[in-house]
KOLGUVO-575495 format. One record per atom (N, C-alpha, C): residue in three letters; x, y, z. Coordinates in steps of 0.02 Angstrom, whole numbers, padded with zeros to 5 digits, always signed. Layout:
BEGIN
AlaXYZ
...
***
This chain:
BEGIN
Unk+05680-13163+11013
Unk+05738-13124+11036
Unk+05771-13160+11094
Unk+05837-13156+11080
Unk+05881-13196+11126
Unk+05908-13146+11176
Unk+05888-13148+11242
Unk+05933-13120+11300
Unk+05988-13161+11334
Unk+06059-13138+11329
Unk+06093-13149+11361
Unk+06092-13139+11457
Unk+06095-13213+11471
Unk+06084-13196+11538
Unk+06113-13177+11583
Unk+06200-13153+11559
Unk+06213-13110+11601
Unk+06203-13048+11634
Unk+06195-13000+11546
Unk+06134-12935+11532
Unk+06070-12940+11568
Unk+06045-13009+11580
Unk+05983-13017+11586
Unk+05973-12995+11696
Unk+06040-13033+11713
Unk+06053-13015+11784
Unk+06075-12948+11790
Unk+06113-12926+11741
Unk+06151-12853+11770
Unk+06085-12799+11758
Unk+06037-12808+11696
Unk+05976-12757+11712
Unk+05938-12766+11752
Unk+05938-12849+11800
Unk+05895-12839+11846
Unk+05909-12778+11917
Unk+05971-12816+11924
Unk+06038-12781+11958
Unk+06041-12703+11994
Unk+06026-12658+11917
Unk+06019-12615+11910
Unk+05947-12557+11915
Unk+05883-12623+11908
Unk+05849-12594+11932
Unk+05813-12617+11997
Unk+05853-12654+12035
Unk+05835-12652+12117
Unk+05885-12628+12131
Unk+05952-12615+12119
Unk+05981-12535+12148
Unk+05937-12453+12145
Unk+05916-12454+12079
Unk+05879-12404+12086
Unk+05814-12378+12117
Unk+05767-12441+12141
Unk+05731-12441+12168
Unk+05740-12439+12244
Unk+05821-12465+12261
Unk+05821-12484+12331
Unk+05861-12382+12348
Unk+05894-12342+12297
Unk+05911-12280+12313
Unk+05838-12239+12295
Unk+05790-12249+12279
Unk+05738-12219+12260
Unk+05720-12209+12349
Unk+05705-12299+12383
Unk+05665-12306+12427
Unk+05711-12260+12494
Unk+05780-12260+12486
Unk+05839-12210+12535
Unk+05822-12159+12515
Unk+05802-12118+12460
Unk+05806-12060+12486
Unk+05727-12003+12514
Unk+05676-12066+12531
Unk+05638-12056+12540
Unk+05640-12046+12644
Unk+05615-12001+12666
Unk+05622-11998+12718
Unk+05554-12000+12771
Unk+05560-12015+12846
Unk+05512-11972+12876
Unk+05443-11991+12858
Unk+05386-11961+12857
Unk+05305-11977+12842
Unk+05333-11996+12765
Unk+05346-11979+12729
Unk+05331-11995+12647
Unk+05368-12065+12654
Unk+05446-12093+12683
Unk+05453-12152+12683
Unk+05385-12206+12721
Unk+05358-12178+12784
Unk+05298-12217+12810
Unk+05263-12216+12776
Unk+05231-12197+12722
Unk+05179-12174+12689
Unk+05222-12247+12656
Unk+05262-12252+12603
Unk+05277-12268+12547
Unk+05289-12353+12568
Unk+05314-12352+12631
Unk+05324-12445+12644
Unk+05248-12467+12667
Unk+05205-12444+12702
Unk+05143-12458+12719
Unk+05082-12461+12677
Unk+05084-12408+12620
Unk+05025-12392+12597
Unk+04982-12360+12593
Unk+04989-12315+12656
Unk+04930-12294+12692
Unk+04957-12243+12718
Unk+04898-12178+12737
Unk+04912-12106+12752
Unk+04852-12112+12809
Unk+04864-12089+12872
Unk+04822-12054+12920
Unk+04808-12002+12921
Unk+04742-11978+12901
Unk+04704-11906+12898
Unk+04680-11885+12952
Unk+04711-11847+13001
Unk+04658-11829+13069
Unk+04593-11751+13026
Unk+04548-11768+13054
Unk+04487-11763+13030
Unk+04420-11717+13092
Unk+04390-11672+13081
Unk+04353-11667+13142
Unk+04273-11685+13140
Unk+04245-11685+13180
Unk+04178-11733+13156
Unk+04130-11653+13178
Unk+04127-11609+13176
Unk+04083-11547+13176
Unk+04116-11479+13165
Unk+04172-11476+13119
Unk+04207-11375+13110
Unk+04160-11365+13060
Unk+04112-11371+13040
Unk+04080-11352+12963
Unk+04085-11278+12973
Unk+04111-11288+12873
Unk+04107-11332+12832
Unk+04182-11326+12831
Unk+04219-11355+12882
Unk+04271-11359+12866
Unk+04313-11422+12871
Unk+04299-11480+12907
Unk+04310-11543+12912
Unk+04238-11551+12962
Unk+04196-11615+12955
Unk+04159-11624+12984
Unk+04119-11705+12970
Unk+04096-11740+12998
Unk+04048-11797+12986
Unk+04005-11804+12913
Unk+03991-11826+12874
Unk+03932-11817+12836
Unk+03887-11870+12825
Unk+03853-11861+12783
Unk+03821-11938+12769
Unk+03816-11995+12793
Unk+03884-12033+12754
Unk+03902-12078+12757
Unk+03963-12099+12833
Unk+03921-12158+12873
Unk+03959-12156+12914
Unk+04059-12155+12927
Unk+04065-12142+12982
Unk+04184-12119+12955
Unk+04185-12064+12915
Unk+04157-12032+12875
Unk+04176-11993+12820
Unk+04170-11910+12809
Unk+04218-11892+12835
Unk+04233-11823+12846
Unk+04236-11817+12782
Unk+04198-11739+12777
Unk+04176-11683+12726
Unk+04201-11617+12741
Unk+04202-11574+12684
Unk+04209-11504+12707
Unk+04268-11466+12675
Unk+04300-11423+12665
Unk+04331-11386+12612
Unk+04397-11376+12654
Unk+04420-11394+12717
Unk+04478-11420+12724
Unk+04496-11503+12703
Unk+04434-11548+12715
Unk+04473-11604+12683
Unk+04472-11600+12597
Unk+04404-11556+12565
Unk+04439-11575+12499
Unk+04524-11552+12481
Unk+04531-11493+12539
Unk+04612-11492+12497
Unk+04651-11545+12522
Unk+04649-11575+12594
Unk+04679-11623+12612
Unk+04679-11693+12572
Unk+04620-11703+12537
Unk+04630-11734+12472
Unk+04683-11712+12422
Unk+04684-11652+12417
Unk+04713-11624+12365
Unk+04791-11649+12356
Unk+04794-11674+12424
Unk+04873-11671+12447
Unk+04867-11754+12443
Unk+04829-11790+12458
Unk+04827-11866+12441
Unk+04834-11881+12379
Unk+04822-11858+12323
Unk+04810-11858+12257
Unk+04898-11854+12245
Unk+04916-11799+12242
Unk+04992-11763+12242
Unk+05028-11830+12266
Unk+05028-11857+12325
Unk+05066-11906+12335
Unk+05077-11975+12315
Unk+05002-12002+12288
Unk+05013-12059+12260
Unk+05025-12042+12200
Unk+05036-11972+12175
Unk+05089-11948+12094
Unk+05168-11980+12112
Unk+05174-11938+12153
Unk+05259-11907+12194
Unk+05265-12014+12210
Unk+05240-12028+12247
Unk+05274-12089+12259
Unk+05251-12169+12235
Unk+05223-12150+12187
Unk+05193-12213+12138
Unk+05146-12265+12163
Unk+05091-12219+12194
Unk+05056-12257+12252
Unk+04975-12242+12224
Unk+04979-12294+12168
Unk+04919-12261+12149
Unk+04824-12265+12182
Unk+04861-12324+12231
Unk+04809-12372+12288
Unk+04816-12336+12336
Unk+04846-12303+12368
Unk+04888-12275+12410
Unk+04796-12275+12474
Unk+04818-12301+12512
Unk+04752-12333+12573
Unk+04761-12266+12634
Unk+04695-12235+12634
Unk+04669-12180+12671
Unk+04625-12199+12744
Unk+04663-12169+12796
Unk+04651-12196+12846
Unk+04636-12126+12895
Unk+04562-12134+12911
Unk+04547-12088+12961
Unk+04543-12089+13016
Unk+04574-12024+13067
Unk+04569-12010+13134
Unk+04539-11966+13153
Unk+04478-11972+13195
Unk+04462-11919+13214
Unk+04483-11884+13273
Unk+04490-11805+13256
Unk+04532-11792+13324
Unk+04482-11735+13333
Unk+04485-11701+13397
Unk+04469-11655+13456
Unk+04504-11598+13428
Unk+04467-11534+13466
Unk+04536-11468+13481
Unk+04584-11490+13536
Unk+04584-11540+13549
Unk+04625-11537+13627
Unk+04681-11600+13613
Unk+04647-11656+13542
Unk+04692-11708+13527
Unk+04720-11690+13471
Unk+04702-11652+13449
Unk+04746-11644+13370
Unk+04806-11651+13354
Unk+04850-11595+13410
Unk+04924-11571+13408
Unk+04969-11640+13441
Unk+04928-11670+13503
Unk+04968-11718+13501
Unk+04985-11805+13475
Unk+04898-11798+13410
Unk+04890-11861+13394
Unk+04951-11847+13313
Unk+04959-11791+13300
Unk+05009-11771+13243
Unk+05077-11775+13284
Unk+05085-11768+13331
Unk+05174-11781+13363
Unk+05189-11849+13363
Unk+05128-11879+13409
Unk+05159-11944+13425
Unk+05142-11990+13368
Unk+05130-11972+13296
Unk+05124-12009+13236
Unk+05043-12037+13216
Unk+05023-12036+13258
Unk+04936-12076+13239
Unk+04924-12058+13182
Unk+04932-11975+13175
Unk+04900-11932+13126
Unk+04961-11907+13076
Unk+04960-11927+13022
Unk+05012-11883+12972
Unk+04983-11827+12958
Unk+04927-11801+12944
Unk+04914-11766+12904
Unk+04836-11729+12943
Unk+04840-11670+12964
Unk+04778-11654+13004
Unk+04758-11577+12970
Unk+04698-11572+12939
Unk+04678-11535+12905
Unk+04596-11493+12952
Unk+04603-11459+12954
Unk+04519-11447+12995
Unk+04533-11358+12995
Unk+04531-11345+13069
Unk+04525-11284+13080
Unk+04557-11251+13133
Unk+04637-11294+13101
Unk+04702-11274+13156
Unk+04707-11207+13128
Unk+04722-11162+13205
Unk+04758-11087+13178
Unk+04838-11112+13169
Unk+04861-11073+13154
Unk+04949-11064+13153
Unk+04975-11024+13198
Unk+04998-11039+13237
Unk+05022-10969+13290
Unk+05075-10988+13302
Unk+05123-10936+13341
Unk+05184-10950+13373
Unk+05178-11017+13421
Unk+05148-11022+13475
Unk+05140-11078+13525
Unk+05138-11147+13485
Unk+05103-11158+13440
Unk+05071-11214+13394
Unk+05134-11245+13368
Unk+05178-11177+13348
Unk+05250-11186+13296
Unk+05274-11224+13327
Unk+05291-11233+13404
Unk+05348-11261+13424
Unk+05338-11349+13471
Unk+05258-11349+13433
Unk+05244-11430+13434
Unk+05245-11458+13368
Unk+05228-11419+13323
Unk+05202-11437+13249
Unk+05245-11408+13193
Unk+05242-11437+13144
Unk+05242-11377+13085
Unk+05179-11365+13047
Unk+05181-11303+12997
Unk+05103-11288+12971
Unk+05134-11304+12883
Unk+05062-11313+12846
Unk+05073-11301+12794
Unk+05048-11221+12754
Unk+05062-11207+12705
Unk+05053-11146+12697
Unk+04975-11121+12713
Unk+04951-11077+12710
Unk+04905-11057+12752
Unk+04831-11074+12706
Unk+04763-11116+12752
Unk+04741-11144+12697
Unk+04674-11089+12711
Unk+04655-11055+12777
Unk+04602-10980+12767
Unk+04618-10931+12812
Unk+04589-10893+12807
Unk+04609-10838+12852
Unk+04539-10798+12910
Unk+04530-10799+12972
Unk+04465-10803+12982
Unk+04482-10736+13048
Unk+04436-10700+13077
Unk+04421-10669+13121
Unk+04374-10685+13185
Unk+04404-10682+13240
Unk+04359-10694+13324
Unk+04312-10658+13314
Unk+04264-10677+13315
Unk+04208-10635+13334
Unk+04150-10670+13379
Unk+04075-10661+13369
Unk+04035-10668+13438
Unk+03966-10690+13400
Unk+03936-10752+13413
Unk+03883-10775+13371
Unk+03823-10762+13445
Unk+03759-10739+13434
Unk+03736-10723+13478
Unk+03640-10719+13440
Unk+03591-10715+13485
Unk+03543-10713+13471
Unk+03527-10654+13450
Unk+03467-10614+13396
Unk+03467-10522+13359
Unk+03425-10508+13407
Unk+03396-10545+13454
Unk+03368-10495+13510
Unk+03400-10502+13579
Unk+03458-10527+13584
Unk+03498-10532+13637
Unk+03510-10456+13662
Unk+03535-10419+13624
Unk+03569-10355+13636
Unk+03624-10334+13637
Unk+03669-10403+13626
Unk+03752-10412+13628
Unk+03744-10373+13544
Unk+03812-10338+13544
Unk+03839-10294+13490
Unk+03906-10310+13485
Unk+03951-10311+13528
Unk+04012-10314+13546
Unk+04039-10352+13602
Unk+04105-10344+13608
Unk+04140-10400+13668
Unk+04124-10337+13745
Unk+04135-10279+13726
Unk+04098-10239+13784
Unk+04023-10263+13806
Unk+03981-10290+13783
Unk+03909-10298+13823
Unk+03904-10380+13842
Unk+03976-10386+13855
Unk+03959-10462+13892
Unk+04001-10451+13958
Unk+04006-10410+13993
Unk+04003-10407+14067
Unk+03946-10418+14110
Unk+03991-10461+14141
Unk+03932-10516+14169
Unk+03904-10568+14163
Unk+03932-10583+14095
Unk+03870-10612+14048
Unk+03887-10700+14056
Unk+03865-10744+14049
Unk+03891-10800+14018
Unk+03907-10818+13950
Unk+03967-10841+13941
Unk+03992-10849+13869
Unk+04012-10904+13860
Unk+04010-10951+13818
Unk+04041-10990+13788
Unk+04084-11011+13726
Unk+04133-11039+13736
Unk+04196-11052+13688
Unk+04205-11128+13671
Unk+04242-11154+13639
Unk+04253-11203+13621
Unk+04325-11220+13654
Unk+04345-11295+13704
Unk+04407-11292+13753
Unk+04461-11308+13687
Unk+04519-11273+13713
Unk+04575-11290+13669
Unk+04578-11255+13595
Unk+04535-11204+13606
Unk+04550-11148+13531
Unk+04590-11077+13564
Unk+04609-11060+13506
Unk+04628-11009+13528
Unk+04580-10937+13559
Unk+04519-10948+13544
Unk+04494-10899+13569
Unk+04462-10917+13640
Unk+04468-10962+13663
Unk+04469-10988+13727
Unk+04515-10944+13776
Unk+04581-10960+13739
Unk+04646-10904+13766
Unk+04620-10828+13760
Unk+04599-10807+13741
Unk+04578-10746+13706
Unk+04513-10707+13750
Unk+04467-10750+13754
Unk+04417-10727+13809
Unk+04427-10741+13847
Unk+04485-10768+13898
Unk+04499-10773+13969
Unk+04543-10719+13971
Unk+04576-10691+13940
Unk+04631-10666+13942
Unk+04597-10590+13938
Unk+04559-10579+13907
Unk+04507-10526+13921
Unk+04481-10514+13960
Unk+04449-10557+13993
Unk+04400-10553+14049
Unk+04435-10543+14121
Unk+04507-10572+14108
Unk+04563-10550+14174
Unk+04573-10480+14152
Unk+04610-10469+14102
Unk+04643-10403+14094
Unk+04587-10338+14118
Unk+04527-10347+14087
Unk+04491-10301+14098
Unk+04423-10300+14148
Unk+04427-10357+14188
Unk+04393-10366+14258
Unk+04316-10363+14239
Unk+04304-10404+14173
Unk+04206-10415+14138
Unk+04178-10453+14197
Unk+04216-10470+14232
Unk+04177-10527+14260
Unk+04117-10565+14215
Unk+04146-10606+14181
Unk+04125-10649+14111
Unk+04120-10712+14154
Unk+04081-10754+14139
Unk+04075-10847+14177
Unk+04102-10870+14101
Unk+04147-10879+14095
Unk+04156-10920+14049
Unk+04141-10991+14032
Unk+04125-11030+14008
Unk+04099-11095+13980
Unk+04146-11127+13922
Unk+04188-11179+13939
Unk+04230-11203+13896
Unk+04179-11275+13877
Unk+04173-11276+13835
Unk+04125-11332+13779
Unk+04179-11396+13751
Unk+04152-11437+13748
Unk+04208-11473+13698
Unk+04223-11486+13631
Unk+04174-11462+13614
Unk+04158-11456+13537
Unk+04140-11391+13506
Unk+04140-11363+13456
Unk+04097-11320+13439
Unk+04022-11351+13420
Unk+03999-11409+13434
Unk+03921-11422+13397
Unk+03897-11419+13490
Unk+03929-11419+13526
Unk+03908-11411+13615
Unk+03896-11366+13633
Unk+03975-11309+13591
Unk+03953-11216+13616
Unk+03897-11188+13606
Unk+03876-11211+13535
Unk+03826-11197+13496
Unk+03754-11232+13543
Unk+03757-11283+13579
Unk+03696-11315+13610
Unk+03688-11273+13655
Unk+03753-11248+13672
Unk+03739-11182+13767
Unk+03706-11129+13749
Unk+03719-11106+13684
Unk+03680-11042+13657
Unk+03646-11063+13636
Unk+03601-11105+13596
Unk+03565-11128+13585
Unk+03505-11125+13635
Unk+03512-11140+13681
Unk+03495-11160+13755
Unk+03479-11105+13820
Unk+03506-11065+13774
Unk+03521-11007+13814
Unk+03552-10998+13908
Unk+03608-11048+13901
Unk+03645-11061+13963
Unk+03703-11000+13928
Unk+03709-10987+13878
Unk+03770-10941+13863
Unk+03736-10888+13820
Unk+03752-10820+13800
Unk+03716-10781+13777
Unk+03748-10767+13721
Unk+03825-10783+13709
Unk+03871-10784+13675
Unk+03901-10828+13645
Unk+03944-10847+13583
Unk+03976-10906+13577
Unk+04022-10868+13560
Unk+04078-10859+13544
Unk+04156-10828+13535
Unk+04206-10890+13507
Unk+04223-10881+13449
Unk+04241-10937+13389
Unk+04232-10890+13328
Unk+04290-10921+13285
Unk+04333-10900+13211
Unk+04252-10885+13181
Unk+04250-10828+13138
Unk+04212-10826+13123
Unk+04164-10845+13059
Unk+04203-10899+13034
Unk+04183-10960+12982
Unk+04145-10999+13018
Unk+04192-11024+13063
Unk+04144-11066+13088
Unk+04091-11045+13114
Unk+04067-11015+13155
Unk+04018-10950+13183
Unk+03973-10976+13153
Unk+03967-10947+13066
Unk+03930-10928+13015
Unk+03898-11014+12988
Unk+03959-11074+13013
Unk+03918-11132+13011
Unk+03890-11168+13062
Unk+03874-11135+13125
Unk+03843-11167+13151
Unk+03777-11118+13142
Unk+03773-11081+13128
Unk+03703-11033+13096
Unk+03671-11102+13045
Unk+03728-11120+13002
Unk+03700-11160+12963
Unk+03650-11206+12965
Unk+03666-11247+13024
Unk+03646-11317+13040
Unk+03590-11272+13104
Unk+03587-11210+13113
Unk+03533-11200+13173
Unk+03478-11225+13148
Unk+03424-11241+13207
Unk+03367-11236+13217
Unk+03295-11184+13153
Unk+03335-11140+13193
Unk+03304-11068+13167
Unk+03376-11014+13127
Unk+03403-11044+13083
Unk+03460-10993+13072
Unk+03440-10920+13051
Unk+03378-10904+13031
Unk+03373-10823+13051
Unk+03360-10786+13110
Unk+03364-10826+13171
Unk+03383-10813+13235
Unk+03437-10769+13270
Unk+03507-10791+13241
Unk+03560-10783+13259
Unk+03598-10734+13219
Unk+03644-10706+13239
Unk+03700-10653+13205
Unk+03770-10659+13234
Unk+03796-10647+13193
Unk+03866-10638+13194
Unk+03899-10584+13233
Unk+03919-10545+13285
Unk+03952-10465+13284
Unk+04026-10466+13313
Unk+04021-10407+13332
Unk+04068-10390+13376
Unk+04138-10375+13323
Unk+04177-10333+13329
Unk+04271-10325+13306
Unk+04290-10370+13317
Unk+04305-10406+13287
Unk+04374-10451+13280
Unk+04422-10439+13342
Unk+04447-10482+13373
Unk+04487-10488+13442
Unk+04565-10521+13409
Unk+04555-10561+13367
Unk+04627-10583+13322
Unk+04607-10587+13230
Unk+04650-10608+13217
Unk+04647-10625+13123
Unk+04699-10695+13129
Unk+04669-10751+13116
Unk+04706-10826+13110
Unk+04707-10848+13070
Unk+04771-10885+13052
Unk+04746-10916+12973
Unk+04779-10985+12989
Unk+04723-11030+12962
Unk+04727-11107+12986
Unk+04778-11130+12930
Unk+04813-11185+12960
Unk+04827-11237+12912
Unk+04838-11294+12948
Unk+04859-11347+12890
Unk+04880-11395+12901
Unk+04926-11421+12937
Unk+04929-11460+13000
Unk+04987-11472+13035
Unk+05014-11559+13023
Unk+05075-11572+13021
Unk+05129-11611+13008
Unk+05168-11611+13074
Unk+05207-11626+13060
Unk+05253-11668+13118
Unk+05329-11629+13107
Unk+05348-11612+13171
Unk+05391-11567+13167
Unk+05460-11595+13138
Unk+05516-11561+13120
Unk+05558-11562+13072
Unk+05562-11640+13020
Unk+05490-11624+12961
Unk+05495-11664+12918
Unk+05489-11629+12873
Unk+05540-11590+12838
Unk+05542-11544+12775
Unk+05518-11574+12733
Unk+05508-11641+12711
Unk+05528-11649+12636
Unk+05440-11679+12640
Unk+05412-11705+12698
Unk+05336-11720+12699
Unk+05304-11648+12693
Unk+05322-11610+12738
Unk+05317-11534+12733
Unk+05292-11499+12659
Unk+05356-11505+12624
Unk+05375-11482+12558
Unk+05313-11504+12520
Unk+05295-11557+12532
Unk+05247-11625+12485
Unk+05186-11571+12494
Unk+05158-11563+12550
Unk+05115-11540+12578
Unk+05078-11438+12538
Unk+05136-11440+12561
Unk+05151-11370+12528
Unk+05129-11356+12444
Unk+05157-11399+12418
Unk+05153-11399+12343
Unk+05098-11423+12315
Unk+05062-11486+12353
Unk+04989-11513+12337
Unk+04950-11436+12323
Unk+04969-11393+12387
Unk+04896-11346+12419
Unk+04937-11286+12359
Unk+04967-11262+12355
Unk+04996-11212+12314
Unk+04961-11227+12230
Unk+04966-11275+12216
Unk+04952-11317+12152
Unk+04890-11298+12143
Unk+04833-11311+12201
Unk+04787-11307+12192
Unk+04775-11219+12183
Unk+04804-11186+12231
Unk+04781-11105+12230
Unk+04817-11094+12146
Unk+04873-11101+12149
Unk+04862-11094+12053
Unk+04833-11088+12014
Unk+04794-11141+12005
Unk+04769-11170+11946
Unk+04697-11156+11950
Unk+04668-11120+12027
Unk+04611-11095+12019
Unk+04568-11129+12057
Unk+04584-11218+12038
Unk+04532-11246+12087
Unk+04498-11230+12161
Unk+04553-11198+12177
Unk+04538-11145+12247
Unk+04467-11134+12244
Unk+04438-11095+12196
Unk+04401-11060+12190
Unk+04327-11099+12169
Unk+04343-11149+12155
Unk+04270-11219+12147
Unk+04275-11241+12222
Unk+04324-11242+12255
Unk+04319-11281+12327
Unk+04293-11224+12372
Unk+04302-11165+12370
Unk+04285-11123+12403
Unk+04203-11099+12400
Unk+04180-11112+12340
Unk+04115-11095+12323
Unk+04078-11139+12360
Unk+04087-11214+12330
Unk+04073-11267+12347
Unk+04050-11259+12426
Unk+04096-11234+12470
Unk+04074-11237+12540
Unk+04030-11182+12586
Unk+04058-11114+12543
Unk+04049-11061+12570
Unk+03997-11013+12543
Unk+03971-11033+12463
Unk+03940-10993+12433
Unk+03884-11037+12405
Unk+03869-11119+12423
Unk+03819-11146+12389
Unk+03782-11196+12459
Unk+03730-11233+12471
Unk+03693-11263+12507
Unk+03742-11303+12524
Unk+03758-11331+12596
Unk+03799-11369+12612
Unk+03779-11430+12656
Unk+03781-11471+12672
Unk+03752-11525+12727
Unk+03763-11510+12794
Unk+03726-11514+12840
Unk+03687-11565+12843
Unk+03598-11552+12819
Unk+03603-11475+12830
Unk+03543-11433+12821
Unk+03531-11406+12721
Unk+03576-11435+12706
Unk+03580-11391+12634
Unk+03576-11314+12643
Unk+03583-11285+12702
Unk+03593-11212+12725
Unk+03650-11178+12674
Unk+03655-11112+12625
Unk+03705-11092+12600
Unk+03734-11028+12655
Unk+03804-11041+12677
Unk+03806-10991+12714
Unk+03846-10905+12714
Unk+03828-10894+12649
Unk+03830-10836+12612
Unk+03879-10795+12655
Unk+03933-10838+12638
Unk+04009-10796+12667
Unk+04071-10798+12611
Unk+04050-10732+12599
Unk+04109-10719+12521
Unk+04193-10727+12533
Unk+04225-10750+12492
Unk+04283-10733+12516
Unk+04301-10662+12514
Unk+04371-10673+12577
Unk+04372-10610+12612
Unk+04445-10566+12551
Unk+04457-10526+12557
Unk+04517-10496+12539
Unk+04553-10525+12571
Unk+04569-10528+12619
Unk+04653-10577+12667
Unk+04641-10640+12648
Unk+04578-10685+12630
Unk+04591-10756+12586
Unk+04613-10755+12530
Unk+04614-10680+12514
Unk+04640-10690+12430
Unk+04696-10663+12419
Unk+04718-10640+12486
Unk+04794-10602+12485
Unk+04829-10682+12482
Unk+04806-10700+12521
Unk+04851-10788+12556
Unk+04843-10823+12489
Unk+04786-10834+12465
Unk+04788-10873+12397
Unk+04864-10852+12362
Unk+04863-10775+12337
Unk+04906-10744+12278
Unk+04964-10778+12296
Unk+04981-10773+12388
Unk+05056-10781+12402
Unk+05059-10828+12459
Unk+05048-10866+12454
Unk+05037-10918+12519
Unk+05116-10933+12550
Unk+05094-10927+12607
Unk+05140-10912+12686
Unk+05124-10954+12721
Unk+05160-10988+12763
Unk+05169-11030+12803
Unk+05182-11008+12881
Unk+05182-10940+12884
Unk+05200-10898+12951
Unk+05142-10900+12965
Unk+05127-10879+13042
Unk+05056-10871+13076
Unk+05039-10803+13069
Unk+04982-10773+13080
Unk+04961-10706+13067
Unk+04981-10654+13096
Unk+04997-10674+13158
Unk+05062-10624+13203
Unk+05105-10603+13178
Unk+05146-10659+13131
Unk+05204-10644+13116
Unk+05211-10609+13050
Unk+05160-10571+13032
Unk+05149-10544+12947
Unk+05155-10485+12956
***
């Protein structure tokens, strides 16, 4: 077969125009993503089982990164990246918000709440659980509630929201509480552990995984009312709709089609690492309200 080589220039022509309006109308993280190769996952190295360390050294586990996978997958669809090179950061409660502004991090999946304050550094993706404050404590302590810690020493994890939450208590209503800001939750957990704190005060997923990885996990209990209702997601980089959008549709895709419900087991209803501990926490009704209709607003605002 004979090509004419003028035809032969004008279809080249035509398809590096199209490739070069493909690569314009790509914007923002999905254009960085698409000239580089490569996606930055900020990652946390102890929320179990919700992003955390495992095994294998670098390699965050846990049922926020499998969906944060979920959303890696989706993109080397969306932008023909089928190599598409995964690059981890690990971040803090205290580095997260600003290793996602100033770019390090595209993509930070763990055990961010969504709140108003958060909104106006970040954006969220639709909401990936929904969890309750409550109070992890020893069954012969005597703690029941946030009333029998006057006086008491407590510890929190710095830079969560329930950090804000038990100070803000302990002023309003004069507990005279010593509070203990930790830097981790695997530290809060060492103070009670330790019994320098009598209390730990943290989402109460997580709570239920550091029971996991205890010592003695029929030691410990969960109590107290709920002080808020948060529902984490994914944070991005503020006004990037169309990375946003990407984001959105990965995690939606997945609540669809059900897979939700293998990732959820997977973490919450079967033996998990580091202990193979199962930490027999069903999903809740408000995780399955968020599944049906997933929202991107913070829990305040519902």
């Amino acid at each position: 077969m004979r090509i004419v080589p003028h035809l032969l220039g004008a279809a080249i022509a035509v398809a590096l125009l199209s490739t070069s309006i493909q690569a314009a109308e790509l914007t923002g993280t999905l254009k960085k993503i698409k000239e580089s190769g490569s996606i930055s996952l900020g990652h946390r190295d102890a929320s179990i089982p919700f992003s955390y360390l495992g095994n294998e050294p670098g390699q965050p586990i846990g049922y926020s990164h499998d969906l944060q996978m979920k959303v890696v997958e989706a993109l080397k669809q969306q932008l023909g990246l089928p190599e598409l090179k995964v690059r981890y950061t690990l971040v803090t409660s205290q580095t997260r918000i600003p290793l996602v502004q100033n770019g390090t991090v595209d993509l930070e999946c763990g055990s961010t709440t969504n709140n108003v304050e958060r909104q106006q550094q970040v954006d969220f993706s639709v909401g990936i659980f929904e969890v309750g404050t409550r109070l992890l404590t020893k069954k012969t302590s005597g703690i029941t509630d946030f009333a029998d810690l006057k006086g008491k020493n407590v510890v929190t994890t710095a830079g969560t929201t329930s950090e804000r939450l038990i100070k803000s208590m302990n002023a309003e209503k004069q507990m005279g509480m010593n509070i203990i800001s930790a830097k981790d939750h695997g530290e809060s957990f060492l103070m009670l552990e330790s019994s320098r704190a009598v209390a730990f005060m943290m989402d109460d997923a997580l709570l239920y995984g550091e029971m996991a990885k205890a010592k003695k996990p029929d030691d410990w209990v969960v109590v107290g009312q709920p002080q808020s209702y948060e529902i984490y997601g994914c944070s991005v980089r503020k006004g990037d709709p169309e990375f946003k959008q990407a984001v959105d549709n990965a995690i939606t895709a997945t609540f669809k089609s059900g897979e939700i419900n293998d990732i959820y087991s997977k973490w919450f209803l079967k033996p998990v690492p580091p202990k193979n501990l199962n930490m027999n926490f069903p999903m809740s009704d408000e995780l399955k309200k968020l599944i049906a209709n997933p929202t991107d607003k913070a829990a305040e605002q519902l």
